[in-house]
VOBA-1610 file (N, C-alpha, C; in pm, whole numbers, padded with zeros to 5 digits, always signed):
BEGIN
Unk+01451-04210+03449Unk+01400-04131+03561Unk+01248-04138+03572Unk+01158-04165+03451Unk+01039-04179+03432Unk+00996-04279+03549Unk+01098-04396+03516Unk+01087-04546+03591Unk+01107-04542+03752Unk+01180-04451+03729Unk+01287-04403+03880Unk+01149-04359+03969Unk+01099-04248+03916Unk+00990-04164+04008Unk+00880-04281+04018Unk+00805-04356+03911Unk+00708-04465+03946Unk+00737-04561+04097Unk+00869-04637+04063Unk+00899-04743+04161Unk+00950-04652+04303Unk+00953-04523+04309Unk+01004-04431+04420Unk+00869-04443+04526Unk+00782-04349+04438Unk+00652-04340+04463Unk+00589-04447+04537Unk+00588-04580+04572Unk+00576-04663+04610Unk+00611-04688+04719Unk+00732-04654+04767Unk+00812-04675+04921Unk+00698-04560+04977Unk+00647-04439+04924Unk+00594-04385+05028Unk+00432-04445+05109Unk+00416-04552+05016Unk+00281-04536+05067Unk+00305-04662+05161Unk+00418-04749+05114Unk+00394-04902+05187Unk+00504-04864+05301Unk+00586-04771+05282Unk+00666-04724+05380Unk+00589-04656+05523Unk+00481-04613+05482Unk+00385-04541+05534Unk+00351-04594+05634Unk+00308-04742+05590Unk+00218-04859+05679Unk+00353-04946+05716Unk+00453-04943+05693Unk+00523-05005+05782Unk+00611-04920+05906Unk+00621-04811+05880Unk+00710-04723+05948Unk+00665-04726+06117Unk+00576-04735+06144Unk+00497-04719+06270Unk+00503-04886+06345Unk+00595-05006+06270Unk+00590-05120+06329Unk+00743-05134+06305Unk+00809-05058+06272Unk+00984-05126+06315Unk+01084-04966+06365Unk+01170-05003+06377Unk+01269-04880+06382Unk+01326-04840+06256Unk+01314-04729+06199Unk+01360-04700+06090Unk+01520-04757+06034Unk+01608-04719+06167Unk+01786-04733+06114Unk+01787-04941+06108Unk+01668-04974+06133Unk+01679-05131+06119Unk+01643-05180+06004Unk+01514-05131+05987Unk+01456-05154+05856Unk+01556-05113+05744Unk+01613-05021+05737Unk+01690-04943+05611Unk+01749-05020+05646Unk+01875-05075+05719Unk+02012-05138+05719Unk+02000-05284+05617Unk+01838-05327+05704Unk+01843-05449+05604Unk+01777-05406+05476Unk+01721-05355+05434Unk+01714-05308+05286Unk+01795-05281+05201Unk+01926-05188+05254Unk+02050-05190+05214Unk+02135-05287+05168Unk+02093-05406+05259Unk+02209-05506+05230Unk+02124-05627+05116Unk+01971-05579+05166Unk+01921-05701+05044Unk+01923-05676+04878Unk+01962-05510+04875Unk+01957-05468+04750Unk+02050-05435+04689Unk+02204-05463+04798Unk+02318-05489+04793Unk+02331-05609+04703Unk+02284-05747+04777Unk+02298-05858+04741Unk+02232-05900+04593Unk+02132-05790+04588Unk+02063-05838+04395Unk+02165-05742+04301Unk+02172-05643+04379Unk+02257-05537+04254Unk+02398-05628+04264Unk+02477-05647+04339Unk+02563-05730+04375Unk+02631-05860+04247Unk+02499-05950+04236Unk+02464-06064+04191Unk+02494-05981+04078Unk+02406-05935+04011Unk+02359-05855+03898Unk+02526-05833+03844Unk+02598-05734+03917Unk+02713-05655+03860Unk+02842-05768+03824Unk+02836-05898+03931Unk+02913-05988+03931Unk+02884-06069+03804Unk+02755-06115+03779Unk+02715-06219+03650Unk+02789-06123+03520Unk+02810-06008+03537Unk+02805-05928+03407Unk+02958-05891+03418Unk+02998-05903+03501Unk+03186-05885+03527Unk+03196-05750+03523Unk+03092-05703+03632Unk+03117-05546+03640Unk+03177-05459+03772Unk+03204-05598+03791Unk+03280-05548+03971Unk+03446-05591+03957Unk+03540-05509+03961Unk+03649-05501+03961Unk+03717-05407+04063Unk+03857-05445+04049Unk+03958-05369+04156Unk+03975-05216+04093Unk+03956-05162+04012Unk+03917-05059+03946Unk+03831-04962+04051Unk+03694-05022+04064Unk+03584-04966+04122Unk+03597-04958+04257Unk+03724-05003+04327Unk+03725-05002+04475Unk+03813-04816+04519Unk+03868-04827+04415Unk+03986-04700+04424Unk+03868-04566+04521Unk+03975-04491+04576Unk+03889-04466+04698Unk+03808-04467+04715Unk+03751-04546+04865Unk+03634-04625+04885Unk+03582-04530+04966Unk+03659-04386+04997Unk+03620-04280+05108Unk+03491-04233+05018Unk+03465-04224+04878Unk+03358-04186+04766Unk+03222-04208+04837Unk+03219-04359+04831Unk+03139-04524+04830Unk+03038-04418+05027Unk+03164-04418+05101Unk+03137-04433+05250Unk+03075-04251+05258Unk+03066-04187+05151Unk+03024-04062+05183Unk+02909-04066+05099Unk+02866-04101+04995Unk+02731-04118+04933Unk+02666-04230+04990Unk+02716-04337+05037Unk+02611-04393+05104Unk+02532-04350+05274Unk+02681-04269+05306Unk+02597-04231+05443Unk+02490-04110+05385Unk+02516-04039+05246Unk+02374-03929+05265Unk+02278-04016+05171Unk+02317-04116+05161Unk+02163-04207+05128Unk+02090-04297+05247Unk+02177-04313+05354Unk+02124-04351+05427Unk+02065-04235+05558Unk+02119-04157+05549Unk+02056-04026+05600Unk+01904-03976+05589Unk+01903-03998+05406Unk+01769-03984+05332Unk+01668-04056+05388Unk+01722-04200+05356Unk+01605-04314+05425Unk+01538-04337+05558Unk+01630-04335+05646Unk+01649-04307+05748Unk+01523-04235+05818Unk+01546-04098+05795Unk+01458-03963+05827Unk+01327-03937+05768Unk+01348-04030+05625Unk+01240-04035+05529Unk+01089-04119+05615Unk+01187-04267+05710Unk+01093-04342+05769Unk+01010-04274+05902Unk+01123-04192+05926Unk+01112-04107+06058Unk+00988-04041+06082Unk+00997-03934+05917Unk+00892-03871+05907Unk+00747-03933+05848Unk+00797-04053+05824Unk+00667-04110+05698Unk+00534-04134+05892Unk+00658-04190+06000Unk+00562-04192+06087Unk+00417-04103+06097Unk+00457-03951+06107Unk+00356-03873+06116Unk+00290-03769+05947Unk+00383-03781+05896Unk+00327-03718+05751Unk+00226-03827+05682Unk+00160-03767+05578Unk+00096-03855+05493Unk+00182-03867+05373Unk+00180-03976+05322Unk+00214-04031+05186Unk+00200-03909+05079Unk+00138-03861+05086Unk+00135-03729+04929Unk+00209-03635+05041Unk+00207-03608+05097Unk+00218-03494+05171Unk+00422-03492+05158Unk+00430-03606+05196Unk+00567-03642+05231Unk+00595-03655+05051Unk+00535-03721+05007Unk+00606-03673+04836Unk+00624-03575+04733Unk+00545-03484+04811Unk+00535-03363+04757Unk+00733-03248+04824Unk+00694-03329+04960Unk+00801-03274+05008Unk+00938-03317+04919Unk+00917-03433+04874Unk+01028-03492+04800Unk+01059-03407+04673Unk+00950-03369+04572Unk+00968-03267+04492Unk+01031-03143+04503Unk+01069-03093+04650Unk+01139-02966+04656Unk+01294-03040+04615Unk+01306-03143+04608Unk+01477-03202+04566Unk+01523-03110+04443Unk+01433-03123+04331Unk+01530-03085+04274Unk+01554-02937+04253Unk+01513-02805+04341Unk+01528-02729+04367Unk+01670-02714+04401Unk+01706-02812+04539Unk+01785-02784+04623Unk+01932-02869+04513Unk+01914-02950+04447Unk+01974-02988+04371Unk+02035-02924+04253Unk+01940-02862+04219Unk+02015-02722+04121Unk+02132-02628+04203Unk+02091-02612+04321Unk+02193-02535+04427Unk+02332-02617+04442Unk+02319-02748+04462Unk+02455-02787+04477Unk+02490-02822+04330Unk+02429-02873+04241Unk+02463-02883+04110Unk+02568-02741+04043Unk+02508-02636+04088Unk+02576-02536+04050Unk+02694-02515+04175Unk+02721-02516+04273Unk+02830-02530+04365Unk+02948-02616+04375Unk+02868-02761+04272Unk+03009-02862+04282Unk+03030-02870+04173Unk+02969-02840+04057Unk+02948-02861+03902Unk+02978-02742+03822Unk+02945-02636+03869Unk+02888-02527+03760Unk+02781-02557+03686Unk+02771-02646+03732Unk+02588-02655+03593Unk+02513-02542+03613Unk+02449-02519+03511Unk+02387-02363+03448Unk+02262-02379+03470Unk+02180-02305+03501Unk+02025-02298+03481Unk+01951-02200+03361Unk+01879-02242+03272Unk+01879-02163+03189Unk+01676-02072+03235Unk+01712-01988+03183Unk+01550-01943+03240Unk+01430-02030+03274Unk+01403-02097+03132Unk+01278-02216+03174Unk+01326-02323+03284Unk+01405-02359+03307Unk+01443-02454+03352Unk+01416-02373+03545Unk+01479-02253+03584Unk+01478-02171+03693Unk+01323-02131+03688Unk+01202-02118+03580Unk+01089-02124+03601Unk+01028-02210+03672Unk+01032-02345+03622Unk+00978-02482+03610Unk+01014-02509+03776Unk+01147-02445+03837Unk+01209-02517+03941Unk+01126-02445+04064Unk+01101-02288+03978Unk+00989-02210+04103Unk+00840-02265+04118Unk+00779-02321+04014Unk+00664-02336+03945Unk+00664-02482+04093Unk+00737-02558+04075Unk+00746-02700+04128Unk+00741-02718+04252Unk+00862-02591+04285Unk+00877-02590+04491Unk+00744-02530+04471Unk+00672-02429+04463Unk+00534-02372+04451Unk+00419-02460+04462Unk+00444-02554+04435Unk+00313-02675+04368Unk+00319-02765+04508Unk+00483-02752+04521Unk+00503-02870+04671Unk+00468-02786+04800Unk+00517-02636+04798Unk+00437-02596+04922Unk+00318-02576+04951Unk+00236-02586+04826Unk+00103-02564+04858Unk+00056-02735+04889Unk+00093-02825+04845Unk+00000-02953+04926Unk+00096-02969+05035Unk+00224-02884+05097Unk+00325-02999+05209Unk+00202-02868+05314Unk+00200-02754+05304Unk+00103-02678+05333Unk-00032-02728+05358Unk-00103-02825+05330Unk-00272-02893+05350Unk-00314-02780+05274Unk-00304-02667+05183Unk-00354-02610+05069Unk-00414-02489+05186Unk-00355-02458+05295Unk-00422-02342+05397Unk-00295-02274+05420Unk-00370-02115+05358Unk-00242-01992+05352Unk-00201-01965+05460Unk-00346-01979+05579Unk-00318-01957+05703Unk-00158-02037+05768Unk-00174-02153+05737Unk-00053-02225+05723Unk+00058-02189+05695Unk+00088-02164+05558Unk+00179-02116+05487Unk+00259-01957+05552Unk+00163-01894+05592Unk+00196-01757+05683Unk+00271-01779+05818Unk+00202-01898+05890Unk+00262-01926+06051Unk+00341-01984+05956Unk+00394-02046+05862Unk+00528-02176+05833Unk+00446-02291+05928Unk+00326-02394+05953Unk+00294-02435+06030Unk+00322-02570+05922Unk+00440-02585+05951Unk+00463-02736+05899Unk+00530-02856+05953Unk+00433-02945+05950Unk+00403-03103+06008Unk+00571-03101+06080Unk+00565-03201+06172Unk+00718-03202+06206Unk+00754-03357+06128Unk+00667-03447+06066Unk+00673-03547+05985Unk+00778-03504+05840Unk+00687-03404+05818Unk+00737-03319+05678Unk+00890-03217+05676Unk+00890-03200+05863Unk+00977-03127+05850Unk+01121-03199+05866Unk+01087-03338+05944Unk+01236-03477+05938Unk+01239-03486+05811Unk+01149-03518+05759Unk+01187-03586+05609Unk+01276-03441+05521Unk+01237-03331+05523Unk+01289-03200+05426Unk+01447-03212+05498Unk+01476-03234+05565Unk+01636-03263+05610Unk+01723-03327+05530Unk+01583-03513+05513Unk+01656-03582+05472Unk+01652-03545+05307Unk+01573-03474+05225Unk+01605-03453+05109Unk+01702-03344+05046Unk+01708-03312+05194Unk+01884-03190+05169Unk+02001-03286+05161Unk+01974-03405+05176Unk+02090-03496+05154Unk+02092-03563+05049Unk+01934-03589+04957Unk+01911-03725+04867Unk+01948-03569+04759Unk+01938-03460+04786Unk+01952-03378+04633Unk+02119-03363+04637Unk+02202-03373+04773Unk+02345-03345+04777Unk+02409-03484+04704Unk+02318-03597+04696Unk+02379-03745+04668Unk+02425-03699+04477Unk+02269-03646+04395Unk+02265-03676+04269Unk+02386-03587+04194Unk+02433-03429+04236Unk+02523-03455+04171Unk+02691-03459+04237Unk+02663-03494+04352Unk+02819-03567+04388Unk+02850-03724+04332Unk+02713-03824+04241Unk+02755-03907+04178Unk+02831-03892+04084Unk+02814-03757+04009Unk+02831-03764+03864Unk+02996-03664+03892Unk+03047-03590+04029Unk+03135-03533+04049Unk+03268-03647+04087Unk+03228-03751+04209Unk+03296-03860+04195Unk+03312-03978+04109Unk+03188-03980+04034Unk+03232-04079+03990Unk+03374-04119+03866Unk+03470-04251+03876Unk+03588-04222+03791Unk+03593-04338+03679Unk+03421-04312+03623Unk+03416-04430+03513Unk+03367-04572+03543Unk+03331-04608+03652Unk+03266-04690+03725Unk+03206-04717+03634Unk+03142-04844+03580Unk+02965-04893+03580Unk+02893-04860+03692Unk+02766-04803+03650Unk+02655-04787+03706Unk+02600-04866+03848Unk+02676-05002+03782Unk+02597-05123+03881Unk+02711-05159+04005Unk+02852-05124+03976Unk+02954-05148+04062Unk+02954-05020+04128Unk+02912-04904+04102Unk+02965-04786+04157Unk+02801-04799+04291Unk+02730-04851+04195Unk+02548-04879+04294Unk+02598-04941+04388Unk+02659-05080+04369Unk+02698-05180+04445Unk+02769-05157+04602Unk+02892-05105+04560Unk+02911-05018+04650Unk+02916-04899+04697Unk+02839-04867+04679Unk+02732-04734+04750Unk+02668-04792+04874Unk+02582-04927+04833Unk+02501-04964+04877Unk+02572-05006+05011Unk+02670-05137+05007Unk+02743-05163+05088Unk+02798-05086+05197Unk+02832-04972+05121Unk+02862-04879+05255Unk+02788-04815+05324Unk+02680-04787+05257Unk+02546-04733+05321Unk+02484-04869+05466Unk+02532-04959+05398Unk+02438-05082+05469Unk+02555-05110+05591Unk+02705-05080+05560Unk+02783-05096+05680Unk+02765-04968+05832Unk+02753-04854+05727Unk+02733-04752+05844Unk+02609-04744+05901Unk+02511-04778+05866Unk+02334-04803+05932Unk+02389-04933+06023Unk+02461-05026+06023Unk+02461-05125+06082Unk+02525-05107+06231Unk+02631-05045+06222Unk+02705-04962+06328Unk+02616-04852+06413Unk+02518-04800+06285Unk+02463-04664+06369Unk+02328-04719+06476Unk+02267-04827+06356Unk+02133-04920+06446Unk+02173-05054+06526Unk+02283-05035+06544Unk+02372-05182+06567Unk+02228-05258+06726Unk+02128-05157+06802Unk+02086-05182+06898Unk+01954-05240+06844Unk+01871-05139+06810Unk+01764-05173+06702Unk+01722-05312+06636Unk+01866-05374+06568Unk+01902-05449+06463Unk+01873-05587+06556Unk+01973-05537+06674Unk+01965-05700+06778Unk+01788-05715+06876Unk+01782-05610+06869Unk+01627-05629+06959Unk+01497-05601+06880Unk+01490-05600+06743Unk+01358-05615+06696Unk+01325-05756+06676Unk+01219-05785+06667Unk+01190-05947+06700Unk+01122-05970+06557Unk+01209-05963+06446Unk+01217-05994+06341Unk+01095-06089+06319Unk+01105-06240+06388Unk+00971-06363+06323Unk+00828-06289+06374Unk+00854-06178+06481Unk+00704-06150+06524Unk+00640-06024+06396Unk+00744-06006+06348Unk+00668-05848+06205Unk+00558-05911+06191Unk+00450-05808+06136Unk+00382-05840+06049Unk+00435-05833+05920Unk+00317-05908+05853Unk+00352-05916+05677Unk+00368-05797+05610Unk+00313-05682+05662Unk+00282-05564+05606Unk+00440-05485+05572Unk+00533-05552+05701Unk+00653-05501+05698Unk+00771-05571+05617Unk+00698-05735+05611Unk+00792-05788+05512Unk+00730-05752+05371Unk+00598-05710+05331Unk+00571-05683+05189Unk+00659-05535+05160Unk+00654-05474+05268Unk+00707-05321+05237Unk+00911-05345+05223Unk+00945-05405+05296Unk+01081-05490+05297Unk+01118-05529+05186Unk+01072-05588+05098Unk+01096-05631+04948Unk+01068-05567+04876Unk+00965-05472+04913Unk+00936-05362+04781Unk+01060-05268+04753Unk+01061-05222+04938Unk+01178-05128+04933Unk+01330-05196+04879Unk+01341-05304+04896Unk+01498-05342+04853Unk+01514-05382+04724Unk+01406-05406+04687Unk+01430-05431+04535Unk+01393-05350+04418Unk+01294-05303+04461Unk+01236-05201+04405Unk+01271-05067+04391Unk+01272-04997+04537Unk+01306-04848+04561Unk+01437-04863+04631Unk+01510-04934+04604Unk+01649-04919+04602Unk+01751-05009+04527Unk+01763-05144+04490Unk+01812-05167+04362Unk+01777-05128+04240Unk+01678-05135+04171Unk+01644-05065+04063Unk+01663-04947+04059Unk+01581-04866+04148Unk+01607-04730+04142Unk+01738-04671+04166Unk+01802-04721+04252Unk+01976-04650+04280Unk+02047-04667+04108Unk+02072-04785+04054Unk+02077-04793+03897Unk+02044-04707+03843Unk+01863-04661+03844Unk+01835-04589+03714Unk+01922-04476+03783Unk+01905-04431+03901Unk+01976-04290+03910Unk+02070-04237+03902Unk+02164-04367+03944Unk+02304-04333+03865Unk+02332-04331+03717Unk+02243-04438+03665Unk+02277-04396+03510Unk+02214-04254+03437Unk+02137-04194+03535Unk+02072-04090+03495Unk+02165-03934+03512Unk+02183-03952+03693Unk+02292-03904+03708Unk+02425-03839+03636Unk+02495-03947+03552Unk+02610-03956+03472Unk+02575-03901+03334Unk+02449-03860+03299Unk+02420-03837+03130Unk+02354-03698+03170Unk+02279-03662+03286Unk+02194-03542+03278Unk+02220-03440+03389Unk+02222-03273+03393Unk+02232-03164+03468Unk+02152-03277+03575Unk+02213-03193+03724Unk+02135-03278+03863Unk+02048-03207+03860Unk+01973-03111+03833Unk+01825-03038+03837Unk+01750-03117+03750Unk+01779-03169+03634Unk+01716-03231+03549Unk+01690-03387+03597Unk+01772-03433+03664Unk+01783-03554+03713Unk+01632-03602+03819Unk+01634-03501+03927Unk+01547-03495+03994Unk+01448-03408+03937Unk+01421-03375+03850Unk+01290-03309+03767Unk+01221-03438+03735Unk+01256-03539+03758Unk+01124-03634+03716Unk+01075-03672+03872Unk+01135-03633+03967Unk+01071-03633+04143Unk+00916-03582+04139Unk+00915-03473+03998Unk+00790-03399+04004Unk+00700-03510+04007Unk+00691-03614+03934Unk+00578-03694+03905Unk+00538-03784+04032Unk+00613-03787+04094Unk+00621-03849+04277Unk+00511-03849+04308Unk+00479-03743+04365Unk+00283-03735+04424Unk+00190-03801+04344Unk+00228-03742+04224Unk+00075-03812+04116Unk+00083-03961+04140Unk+00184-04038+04151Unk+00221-04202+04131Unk+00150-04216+04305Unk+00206-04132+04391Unk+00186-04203+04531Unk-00011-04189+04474Unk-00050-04075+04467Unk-00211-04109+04427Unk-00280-04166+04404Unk-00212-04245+04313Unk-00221-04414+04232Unk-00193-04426+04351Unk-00075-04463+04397Unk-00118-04574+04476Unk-00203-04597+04611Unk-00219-04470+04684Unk-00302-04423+04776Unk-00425-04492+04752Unk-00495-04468+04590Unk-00604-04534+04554Unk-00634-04681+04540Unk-00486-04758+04530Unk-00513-04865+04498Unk-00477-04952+04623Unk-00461-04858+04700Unk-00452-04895+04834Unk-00579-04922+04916Unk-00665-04840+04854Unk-00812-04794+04952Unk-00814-04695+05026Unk-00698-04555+05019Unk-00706-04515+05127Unk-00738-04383+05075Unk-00787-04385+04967Unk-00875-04236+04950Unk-00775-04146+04868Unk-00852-04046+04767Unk-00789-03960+04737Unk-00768-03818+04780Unk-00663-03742+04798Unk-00655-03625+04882Unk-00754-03539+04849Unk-00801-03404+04897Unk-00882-03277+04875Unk-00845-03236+04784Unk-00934-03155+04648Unk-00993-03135+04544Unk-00819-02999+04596Unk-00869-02911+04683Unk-00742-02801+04662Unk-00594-02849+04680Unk-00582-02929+04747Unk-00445-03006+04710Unk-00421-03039+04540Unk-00515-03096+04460Unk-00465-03115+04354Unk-00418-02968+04273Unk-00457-02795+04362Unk-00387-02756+04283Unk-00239-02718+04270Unk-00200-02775+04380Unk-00052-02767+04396Unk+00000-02945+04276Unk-00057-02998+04294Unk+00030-03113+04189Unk+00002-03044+04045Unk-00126-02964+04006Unk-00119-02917+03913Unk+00044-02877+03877Unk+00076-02764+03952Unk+00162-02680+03916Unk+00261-02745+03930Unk+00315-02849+03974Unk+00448-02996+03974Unk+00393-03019+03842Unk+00289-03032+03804Unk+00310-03129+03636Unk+00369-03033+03541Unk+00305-02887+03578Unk+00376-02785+03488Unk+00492-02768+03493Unk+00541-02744+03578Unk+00681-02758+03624Unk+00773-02912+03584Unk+00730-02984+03578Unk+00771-03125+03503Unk+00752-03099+03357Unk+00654-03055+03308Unk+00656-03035+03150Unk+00741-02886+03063Unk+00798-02836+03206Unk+00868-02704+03106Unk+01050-02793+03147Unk+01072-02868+03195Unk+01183-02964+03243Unk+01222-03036+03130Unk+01151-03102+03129Unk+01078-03166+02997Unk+01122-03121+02821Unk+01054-03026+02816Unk+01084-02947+02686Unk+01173-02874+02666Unk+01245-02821+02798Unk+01366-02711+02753Unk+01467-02840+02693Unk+01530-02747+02640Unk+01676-02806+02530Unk+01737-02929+02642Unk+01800-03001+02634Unk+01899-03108+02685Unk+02016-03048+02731Unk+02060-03064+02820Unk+02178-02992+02905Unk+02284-03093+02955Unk+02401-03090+02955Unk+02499-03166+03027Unk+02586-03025+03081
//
């Protein structure tokens, strides 16, 4: 999950600069299917795709549509939010994730853990906020920030309905097709998009962000999360989301595009605290 939040962190900033040159349900569809085709490769060389892993495929066609929901809305909003802003929003996941964790699971929250989870949404409303109470009082929040908080009512409903459906799968076959179905229903839903973007005219900016996202922030990462998924409470799972902002920072910087206001950092403060009491409480299944 360490790995998970680094290579996450990344779609927001290059997602950022591409979002404003394609249609979102186009871009995702083909991301879907290119990270289909490596996880794919991957699960096949290793003989991890069997008739086993197909058994109801209704699983496959309901976690991939709330991953493609996520992405989707994520691009939607990346239009008008900023990169920290929008990752900070991502950190309220595992809030909302403890909620269904305990609704489909019974998973328990133990005090530190229900600290850490207040400490964290706390840390994220004060930068999804621009760090102004005035703000925070009207609720005056971005409508960038406010597509994307939709779509992470879906990416926190994904983590523990993996670990509720899943029936022994590998990691990489149960990814595999996830992915697939995610990439069949975006295809149907952008089926217009898909035929009228003029693909050879992109810029590069959209094919560098294209490969990052399919290989990066969604083959790799769908993996680590399912294997993370399957071993850890879903609050704990997305407790490493905390580190999200700090990574987009990095990369904001190594982007050139500046680092946010001195009072914003005190809301990531309180995400790292909130990541380090996650962290130290006892191990939970």
């Amino acid at each position: 999950m360490l790995a998970f939040s680094a290579l996450v962190a990344g779609s927001f900033s290059l997602g950022a600069l591409a979002a404003p040159l394609i249609d979102p349900g186009a871009l995702t569809a083909l991301r879907f299917l290119l990270a289909a085709a490596l996880v794919g490769a991957v699960a096949w060389a290793q003989g991890a795709l069997s008739r086993h892993a197909l058994r109801a495929p209704w699983r496959y066609a309901l976690l991939g549509g709330l991953l493609a929901i996520y992405f989707v809305l994520m691009f939607h909003g990346l239009k008008t939010a900023p990169p920290v802003s929008a990752a900070a929003v991502f950190t309220l996941t595992p809030l909302m994730a403890a909620g269904f964790g305990w609704l489909l699971l019974r998973q328990q929250l133990t005090a530190r853990m229900a600290l850490a989870l207040v400490l964290g949404a706390a840390g994220a409303l004060w930068v999804i906020f621009r760090a102004d109470l005035a703000a925070v009082r009207h609720l005056d929040l971005g409508f960038g920030e406010a597509i994307y908080l939709l779509g992470c009512v879906a990416h926190a409903l994904y983590a523990p309905l993996v670990r509720k459906l899943n029936r022994g799968e590998p990691a990489l076959a149960f990814t595999f097709f996830t992915m697939i179905a995610g990439c069949l229903l975006l295809t149907v839903w952008a089926e217009t998009p898909l035929r009228e973007t003029p693909w050879r005219a992109l810029p590069a900016v959209v094919w560098v962000a294209l490969l990052y996202l399919a290989v990066a922030a969604s083959a790799a990462s769908f993996v680590l999360l399912q294997y993370a998924s399957l071993r850890l409470p879903a609050a704990k799972v997305m407790a490493y989301t905390y580190l999200t902002p700090a990574w987009v920072i990095l990369w904001e910087l190594a982007l050139g595009h500046g680092a946010p206001p001195p009072a914003i950092l005190m809301g990531l403060g309180l995400i790292c605290a909130a990541l380090w009491l996650l962290l130290e409480d006892a191990p939970a299944r």
